[in-house]
C-alpha positions in Angstrom: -15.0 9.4 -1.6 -16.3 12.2 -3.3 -17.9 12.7 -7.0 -14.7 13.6 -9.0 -12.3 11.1 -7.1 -15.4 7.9 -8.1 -15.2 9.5 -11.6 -11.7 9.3 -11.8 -11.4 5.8 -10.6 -14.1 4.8 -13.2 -12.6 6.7 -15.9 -9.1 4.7 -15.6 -10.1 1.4 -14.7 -12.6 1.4 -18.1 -10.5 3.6 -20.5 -7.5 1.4 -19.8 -9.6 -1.2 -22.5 -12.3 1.2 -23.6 -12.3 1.2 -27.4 -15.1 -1.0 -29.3 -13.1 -1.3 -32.9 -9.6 -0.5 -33.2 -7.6 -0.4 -36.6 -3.9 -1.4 -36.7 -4.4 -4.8 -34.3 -0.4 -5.7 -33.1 1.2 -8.3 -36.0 1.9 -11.8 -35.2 5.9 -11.8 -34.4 7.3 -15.1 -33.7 5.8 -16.9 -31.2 9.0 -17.2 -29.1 9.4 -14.2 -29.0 6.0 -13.3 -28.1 6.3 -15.8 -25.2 9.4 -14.4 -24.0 8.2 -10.8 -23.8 5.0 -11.8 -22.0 7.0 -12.7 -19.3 8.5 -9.5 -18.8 4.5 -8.3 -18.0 3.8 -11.2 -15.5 3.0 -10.3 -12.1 1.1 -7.6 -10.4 1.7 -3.7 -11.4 0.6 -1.0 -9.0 -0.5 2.1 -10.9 1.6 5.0 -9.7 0.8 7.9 -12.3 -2.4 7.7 -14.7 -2.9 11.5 -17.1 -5.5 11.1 -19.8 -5.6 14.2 -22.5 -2.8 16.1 -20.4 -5.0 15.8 -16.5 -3.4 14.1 -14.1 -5.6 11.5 -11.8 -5.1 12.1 -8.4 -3.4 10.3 -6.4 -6.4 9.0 -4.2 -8.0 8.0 -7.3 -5.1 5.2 -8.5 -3.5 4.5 -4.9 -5.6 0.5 -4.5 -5.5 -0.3 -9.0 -3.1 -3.2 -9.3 -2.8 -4.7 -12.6 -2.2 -8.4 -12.6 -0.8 -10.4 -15.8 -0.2 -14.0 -16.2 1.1 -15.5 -19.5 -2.1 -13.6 -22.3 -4.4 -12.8 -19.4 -4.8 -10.2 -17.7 -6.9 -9.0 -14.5 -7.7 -5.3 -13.5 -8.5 -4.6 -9.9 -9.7 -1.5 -8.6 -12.4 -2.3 -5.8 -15.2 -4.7 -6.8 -15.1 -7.9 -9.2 -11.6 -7.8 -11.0 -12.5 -6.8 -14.8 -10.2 -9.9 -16.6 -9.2 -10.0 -20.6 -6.3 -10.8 -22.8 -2.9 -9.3 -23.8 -1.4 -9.1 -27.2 2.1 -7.7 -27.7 4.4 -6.8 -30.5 8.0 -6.3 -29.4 9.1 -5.2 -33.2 7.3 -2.4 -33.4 8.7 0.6 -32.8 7.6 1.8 -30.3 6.9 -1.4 -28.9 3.1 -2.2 -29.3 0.5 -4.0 -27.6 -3.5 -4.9 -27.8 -5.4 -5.9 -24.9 -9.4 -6.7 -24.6 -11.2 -7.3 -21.6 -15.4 -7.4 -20.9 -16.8 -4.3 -19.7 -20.5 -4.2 -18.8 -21.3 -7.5 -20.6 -19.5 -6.1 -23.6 -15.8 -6.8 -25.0 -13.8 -3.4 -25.3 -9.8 -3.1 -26.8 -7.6 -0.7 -26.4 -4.7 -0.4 -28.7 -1.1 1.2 -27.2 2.4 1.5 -26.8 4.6 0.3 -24.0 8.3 0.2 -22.7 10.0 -0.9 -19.4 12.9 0.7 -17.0 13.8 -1.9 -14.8 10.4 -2.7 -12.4 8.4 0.0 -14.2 6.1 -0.5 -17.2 4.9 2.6 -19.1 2.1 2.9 -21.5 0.3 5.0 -23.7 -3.6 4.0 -25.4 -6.2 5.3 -26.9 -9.9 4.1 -27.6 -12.8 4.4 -29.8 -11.2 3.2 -33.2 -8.3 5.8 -32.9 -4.7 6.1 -34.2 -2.3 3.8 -32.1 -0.2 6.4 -30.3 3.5 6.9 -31.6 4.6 8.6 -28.6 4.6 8.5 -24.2 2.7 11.7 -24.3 -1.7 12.5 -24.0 -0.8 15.8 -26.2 -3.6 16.0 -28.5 -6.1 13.9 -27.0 -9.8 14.8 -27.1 -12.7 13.3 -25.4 -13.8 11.6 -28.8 -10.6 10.2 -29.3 -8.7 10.1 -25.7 -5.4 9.5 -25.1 -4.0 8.2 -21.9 -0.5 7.8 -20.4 -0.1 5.1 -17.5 3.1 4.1 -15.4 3.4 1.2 -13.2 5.7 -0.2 -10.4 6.1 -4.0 -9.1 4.5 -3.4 -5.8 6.7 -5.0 -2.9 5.8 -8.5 -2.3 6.6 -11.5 0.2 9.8 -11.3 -1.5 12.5 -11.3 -4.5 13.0 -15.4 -5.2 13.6 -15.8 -8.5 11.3 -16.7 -11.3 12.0 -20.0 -11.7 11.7 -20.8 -8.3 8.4 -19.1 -7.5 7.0 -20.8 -10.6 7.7 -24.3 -9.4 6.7 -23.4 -5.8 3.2 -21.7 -7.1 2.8 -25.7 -8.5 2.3 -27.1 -5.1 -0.6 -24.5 -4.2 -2.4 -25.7 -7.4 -5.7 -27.3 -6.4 -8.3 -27.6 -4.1 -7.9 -27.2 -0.7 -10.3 -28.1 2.4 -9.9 -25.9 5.5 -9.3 -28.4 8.4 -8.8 -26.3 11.5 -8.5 -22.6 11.9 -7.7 -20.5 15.2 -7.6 -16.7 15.0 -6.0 -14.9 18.5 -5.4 -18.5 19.8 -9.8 -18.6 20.1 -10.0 -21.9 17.3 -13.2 -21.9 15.3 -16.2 -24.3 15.4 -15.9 -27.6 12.7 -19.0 -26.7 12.0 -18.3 -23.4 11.0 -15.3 -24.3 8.5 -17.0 -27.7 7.4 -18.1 -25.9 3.8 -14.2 -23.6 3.7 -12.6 -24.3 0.4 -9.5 -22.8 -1.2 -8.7 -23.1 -4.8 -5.3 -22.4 -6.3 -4.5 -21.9 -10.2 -1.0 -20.5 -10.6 -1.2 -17.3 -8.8 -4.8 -16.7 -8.3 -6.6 -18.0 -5.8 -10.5 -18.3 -5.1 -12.1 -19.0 -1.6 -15.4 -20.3 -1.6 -17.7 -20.8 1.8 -21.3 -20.1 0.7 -22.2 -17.4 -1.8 -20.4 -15.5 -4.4 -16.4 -17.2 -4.7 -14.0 -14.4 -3.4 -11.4 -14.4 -6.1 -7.6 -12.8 -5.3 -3.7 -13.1 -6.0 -1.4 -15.2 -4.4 2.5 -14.6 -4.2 5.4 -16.4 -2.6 8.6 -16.6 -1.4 10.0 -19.9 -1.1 13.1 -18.3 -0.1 12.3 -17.3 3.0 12.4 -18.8 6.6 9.9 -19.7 7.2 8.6 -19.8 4.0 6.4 -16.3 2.9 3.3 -15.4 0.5 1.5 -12.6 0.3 -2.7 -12.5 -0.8 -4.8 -10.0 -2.2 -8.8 -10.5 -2.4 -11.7 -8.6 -3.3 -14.2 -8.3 -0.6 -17.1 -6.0 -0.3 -15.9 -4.1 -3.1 -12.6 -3.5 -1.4 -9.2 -5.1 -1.8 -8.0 -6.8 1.2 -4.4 -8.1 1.4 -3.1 -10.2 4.1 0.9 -11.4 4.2 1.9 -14.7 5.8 4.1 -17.5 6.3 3.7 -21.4 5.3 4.7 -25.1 5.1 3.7 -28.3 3.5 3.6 -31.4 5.1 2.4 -33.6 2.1 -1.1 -33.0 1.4 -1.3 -30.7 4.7 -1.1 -26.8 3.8 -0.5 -24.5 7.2 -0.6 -21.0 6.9 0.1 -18.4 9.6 -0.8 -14.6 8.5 -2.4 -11.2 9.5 -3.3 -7.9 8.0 -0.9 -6.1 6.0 -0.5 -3.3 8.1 0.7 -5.7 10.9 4.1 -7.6 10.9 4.4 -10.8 9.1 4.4 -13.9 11.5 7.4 -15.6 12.6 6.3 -18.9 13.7 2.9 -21.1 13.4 1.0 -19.5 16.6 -1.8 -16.7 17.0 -0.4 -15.7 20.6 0.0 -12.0 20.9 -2.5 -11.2 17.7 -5.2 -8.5 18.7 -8.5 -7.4 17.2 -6.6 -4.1 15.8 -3.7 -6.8 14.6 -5.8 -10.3 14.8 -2.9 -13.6 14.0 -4.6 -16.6 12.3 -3.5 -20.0 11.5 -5.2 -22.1 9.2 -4.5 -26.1 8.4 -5.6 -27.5 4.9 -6.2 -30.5 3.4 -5.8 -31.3 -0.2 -8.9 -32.4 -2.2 -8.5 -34.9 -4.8 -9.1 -34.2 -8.5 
């Protein structure tokens, strides 16, 4: 990656929440209807056009930031530990306004913006440093003292389209913590003693894998819908985010999960025959912990 594509990738994921005070904080509408619009942002956004002060990021520089929203928090992930903070919106503004803090560097930075949706895309416009909330989708006018920026994000494609409801319920019986029982990758199974310390913990839709060292921390979807059954997980590891897409079933407290890169094609049944190193197949068995 060269100089001005690292500075671009910096520049977006820490201007996205970069100012330090920030007049005109979103009002306190009803809290129903503050719930209700929050649901509209849950999920994970993939950044598809980012322009701050009228320049345009390139394309390399945005193609792996996923934004990822669940009720008032919020998770940015752009290679490395995901930056996390909270959301505030204000549906009766017009244009529609939101606040949103997260911890950069040890310190606690807000952005103030605007925002509106078309369908699976989410568009917003911010600015930092104590400036003007902007009243328009447009970085006209922007300086480096007081930047504006102009984002637009699409629902990247998932394990499926099940509806809400439906996923929200199903997410319920990943919650937990789960101990890796048996795992077999290009039907060559792995030592007990090599899985003894493996443990997987669920909380709504993230997920956090600990075996030794720093916990690797990710996103889990689902598709309940599906047969069999489908999900779809993105960790951070080594600075890069990895995503793998699978299939799974619960047999009371037993968790089994087949899955492989996400360049290869999803699994169709429980077995790692035919997986290769290019396209390896794993299956893993899990046992719920209890509390």
């Amino acid at each position: 990656m060269n100089a001005r594509v690292a500075k671009s990738l910096t520049v977006i994921a820490v201007t996205l929440f970069a100012c330090t005070t920030c007049p005109g904080a979103v009002d306190d509408p009803k809290e129903e209807v503050v719930k209700k619009e929050l649901k509209k942002f849950e999920g994970m956004w993939a950044l598809t056009s980012a322009e701050r002060n009228g320049e345009k990021a390139p394309a390399e520089a945005i193609k792996d930031f996923r934004l990822v929203i669940k009720g008032n928090k919020l998770a940015i992930r752009v290679g490395g530990p995901p930056l996390k903070g909270t959301l505030t919106v204000d549906p009766s503004k017009k244009p529609r306004a939101y606040d949103a803090t997260i911890a950069v560097d040890d310190r606690k930075r807000t952005s103030v913006g605007i925002y509106e949706f078309d369908g699976d895309t989410l568009k917003i416009c911010f600015t930092d440093k104590g400036a003007e909330r902007p009243k328009e989708f447009s970085t006209k006018g922007g300086t480096e003292e007081r930047p504006l920026s102009l984002h637009v994000y699409k629902r990247p494609v998932v394990a499926g389209d099940a509806k809400e409801e439906v996923v929200e319920e199903e997410l319920k019986k990943f919650e937990g913590t789960w101990a890796l029982t048996s795992a077999e990758r290009n039907e060559e199974k792995a030592p007990a003693e090599a899985i003894m310390d493996f443990r997987l913990v669920v909380h709504g839709n993230e997920l956090t894998i600990r075996v030794g060292g720093p916990p690797l921390e990710g996103t889990l979807t689902v598709d309940p819908s599906k047969k069999p059954m489908a999900y779809d997980a993105t960790i951070a590891i080594n600075d890069r985010e990895r995503t793998s897409i699978g299939i799974y079933e619960f047999d009371g407290d037993k968790l089994k999960i087949c899955f492989t890169d996400k360049d290869g094609e999803r699994p169709k049944e429980f077995i790692t025959k035919g997986g290769t190193e290019e396209h390896p197949l794993s299956l893993h068995v899990y046992k719920r912990l209890k509390p």
